[in-house]
N, C-alpha and C positions, 0 to 999 in steps of 0.2 A: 941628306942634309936635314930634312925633315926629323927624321928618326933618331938623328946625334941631337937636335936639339930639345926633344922630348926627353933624354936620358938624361941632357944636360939639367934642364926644369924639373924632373923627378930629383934627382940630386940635391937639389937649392933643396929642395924643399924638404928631404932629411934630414939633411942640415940644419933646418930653422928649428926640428921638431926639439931639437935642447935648448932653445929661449924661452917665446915668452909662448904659453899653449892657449889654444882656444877655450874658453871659459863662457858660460851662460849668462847672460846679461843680466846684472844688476846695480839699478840706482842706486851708488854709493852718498852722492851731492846733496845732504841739504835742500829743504823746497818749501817756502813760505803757502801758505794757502787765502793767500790773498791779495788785488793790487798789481801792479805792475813787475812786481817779481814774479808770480805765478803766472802770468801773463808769458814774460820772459822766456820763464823756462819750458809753457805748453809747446812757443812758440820753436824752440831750437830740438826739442823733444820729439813732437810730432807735425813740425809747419803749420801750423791750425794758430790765426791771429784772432783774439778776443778780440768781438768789436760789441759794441754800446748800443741801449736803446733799446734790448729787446725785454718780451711779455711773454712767462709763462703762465701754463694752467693747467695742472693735474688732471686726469682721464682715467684714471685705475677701472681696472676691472670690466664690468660691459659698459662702464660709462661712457668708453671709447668711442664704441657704436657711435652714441650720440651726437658727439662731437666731431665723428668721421660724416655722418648724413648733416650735420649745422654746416659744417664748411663745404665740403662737396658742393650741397646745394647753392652757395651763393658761386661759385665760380663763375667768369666772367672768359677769360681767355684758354686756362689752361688747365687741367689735373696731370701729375706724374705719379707715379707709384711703383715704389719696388718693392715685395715682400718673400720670403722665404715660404710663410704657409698660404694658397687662398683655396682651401674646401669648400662642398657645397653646403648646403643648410639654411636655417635662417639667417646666420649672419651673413652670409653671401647674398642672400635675397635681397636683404637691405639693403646692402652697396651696388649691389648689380640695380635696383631700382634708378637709384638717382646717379651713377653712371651714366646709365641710358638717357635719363632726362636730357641731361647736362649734353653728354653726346651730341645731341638727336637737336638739339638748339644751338649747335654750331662749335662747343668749348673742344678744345683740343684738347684729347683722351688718351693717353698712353699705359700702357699694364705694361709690367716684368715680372716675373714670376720664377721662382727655383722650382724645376720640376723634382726632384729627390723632393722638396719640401709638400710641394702640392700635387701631389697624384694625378686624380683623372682630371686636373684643371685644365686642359689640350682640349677634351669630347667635353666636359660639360659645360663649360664658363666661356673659353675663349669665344666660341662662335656667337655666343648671344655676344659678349662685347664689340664683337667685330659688325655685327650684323646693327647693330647702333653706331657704328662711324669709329668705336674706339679702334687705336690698335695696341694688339696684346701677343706679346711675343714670351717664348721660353729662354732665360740663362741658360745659357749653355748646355743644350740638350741633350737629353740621355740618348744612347750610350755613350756619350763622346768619354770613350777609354773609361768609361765610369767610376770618373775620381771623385774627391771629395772636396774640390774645389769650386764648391759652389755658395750662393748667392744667401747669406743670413741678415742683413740690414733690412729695416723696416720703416720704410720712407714713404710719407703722403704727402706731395708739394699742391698747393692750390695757387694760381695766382703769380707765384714767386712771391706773396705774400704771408702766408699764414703753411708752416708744419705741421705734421702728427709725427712721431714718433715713441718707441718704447720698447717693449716686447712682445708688442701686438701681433695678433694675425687673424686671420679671417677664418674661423673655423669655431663651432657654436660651443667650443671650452669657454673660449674667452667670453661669452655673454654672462649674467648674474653676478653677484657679487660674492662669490668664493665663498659660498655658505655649506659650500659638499665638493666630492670629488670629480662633478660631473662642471663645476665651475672655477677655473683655475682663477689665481691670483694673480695680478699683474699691476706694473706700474710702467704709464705712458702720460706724453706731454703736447699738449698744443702751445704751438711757440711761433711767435709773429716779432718779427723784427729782421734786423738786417743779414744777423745769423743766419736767416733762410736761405739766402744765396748758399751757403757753403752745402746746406742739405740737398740742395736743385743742383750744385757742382756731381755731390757724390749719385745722384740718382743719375745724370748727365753721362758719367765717366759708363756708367753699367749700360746704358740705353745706345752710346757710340759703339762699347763692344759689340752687342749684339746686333745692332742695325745699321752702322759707320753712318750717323746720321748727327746732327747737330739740333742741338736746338735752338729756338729762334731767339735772339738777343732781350726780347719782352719778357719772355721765361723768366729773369734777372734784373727784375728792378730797382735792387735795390742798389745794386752798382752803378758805379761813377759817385757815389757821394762822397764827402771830403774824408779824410783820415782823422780821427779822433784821436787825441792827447789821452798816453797810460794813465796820466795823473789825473783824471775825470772821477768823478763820483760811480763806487765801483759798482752798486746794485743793479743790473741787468745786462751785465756784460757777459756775453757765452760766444763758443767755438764748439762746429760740430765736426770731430774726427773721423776722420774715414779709413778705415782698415783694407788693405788688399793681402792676399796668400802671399809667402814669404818662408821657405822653409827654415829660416834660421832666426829672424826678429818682425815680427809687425811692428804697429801704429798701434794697434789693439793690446798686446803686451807693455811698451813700452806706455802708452795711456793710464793701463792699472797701475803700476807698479809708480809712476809719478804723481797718482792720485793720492794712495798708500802713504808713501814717502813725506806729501802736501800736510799729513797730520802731526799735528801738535797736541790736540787737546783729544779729538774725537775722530776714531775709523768706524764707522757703521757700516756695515757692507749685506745687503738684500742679493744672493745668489742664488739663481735656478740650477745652477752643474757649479758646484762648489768642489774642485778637484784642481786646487793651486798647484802650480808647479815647483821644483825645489826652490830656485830663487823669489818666487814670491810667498812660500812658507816662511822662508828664511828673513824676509821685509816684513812679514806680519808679528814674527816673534818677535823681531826686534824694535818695532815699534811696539807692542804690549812693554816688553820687558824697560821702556823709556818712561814708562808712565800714561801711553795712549789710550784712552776707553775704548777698546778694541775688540765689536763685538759683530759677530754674522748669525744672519740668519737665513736658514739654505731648507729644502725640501724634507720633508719626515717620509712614512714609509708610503707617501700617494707622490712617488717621486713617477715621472712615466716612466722612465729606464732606472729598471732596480738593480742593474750591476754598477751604474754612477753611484746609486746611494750607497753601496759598499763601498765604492772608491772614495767616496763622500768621508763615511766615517771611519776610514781609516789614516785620516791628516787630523782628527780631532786629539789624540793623547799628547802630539807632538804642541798643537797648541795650545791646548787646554794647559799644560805644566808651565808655557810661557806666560799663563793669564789672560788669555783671549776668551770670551766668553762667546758661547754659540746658542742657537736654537733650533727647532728644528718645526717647521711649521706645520699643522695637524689638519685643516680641515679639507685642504684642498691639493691638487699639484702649485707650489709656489716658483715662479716663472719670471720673477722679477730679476731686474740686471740695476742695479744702483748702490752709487755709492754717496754716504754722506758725510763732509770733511770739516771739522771743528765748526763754525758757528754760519758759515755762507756759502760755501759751496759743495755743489752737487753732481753728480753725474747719470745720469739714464739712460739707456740704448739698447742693443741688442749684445753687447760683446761680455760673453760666460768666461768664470775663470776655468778653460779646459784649453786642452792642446787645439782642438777644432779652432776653435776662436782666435787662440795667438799664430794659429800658423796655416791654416787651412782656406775658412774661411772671410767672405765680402763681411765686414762688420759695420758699424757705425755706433757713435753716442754722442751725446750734447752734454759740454760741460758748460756750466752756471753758474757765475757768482753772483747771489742773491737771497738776500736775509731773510724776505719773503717766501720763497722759496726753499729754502734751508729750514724756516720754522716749520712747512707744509711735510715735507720730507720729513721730518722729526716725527709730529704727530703720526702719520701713518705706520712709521716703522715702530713704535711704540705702542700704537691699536693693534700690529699685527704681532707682537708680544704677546699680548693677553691670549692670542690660539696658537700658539705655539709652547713648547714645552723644552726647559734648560736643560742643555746635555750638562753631565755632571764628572768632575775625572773620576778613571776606578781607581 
């Protein structure tokens, strides 16, 4: 019986293959970049509800440090943290310091870590945090079948009050200000408002896998306050998305591609693994070719993996003829993941345009709509012009 109806299911299913055929996803609809329509449609896109009230503040570069030991240190209840990279070094010094403080005074300490990401983070880090009260455990640890489903979001929760996020990680690249090759470029945000819950959700979902453990309801303070009107004054209203592995669509594709979409006037796009896929080549032409100031800027030959930079610039002739303008940044590895959309909104995270990202990997980013904000993102990606050099068509 069994076996008649599996030939019967094989059967349907030849049959279907002369309708309608599986196709690769793309935003065909229309998408305002601001306001309760874009709100709308983040929401039916990827479940992620813009709520109000939130405060960002730029962190590029090793400035993050700074900003990771300013908050750290004030914690009162809680730290969470998930990261892809934590090596040892100075930069881990610093954090492992007031870690421990914090620990060692009672704050509840929690670490996740991608080991593919972070090496000997198990023998050198874990034990000192453990040995201070934190607990620090492995994603999904090797070998488990050693797939590539593992752990790229970059989440620092303090409090349930106050975020870090970006394309941070703890590994002494990211110290200086990307003045050489030995100090990468990056762009991160500290973000305090009610959005934080959504980051403390996606750190939560990674911290139950590995531990089936909950966290305490104080974690989330920001919850239970009343529901805010679309039609509010839009400046500080963000949704932070969270990407899971998916071998046929994420959260993290359909994200870019309704960011993309969201332009009117202006796509600016800051890429660390710039290796779009056909359907989002395909959304980029077609927005240049609409009239969009459609331009990226992606890693020059201090790229860390030099067969991406080949991959890299072999999507550039296809664009460059639709009017996309590109560049290719010279003085460091450029590691940035943001996107900037006509005149207020933003995006920042960990989520690269490559296959890893839309199909593989844990991701996350924080979308912003904020004028404030959108002029800061302006100026920077326009400083980071000046060291970088215009790819040109042949």
């Amino acid at each position: 019986m069994a076996l008649a109806a599996a030939i019967v299911w094989v059967g349907c299913v030849s049959c279907s293959r002369n309708k309608e055929q599986s196709q690769p996803f793309y935003l065909r609809s229309g998408v305002s970049s601001r306001g309760p329509e874009f709100a709308t449609a983040l929401y039916q896109t990827v479940s992620t509800r813009m709520v109000p009230g939130n405060h960002l503040r730029w962190a590029n570069n090793g400035a993050v440090f700074d900003v990771m030991e300013e908050e750290l240190s004030r914690a009162r209840s809680s730290i969470n943290i998930v990261l892809f990279i934590w090596r040892k070094g100075q930069a881990s010094e610093r954090i492992l310091s007031v870690l421990t403080e914090r620990a060692r005074a009672g704050v509840s300490c929690r670490v996740l870590v991608d080991p593919l990401g972070s090496g000997p983070f198990e023998k050198d880090i874990k034990p000192r945090l453990e040995a201070a009260g934190c607990h620090a455990h492995l994603f999904r640890p090797l070998p488990a079948d050693e797939n590539l489903a593992r752990n790229h979001r970059k989440i620092i929760v303090v409090d349930g009050r106050v975020a870090i996020t970006g394309g941070l990680a703890i590994q002494d690249e990211w110290l200086g200000d990307a003045r050489n090759e030995k100090e990468w470029r990056d762009t991160n945000v500290r973000v305090e408002g009610p959005v934080v819950a959504q980051l403390q959700q996606a750190f939560a979902e990674n911290w139950q896998e590995r531990t089936g453990e909950l966290l305490p309801a104080s974690d989330f303070p920001a919850l239970g306050t009343s529901e805010p009107s679309l039609d509010d004054a839009r400046d500080g209203w963000g949704g932070f998305v969270a990407s899971t592995a998916n071998p046929e669509l994420t959260r993290a594709e359909r994200l870019t591609q309704l960011m993309a979409r969201a332009a009117h006037k202006r796509l600016w796009i800051a890429q660390a693994y710039f290796t779009p896929n056909e359907p989002l080549t395909a959304l980029l032409v077609e927005q240049a070719r609409a009239g969009v100031d459609v331009r990226v800027l992606a890693p020059g030959d201090k790229n860390d993996h030099t067969s991406i930079t080949l991959a890299q610039r072999a999507t550039y002739d296809t664009l460059l003829a639709a009017g996309v303008r590109i560049w290719e940044y010279q003085p460091s590895m450029m590691h940035a993941k943001t996107m900037l959309v006509d005149d207020r909104l933003v995006l920042v995270g960990s989520i690269n345009y490559d296959a890893l990202s839309f199909n593989l990997l844990e991701e996350g980013s924080l979308v912003l709509e904020d004028q404030e904000a959108a002029r800061g993102m302006e100026a920077f990606f326009l400083e980071d012009l000046k060291h970088a050099t215009e790819v040109k068509a042949r």
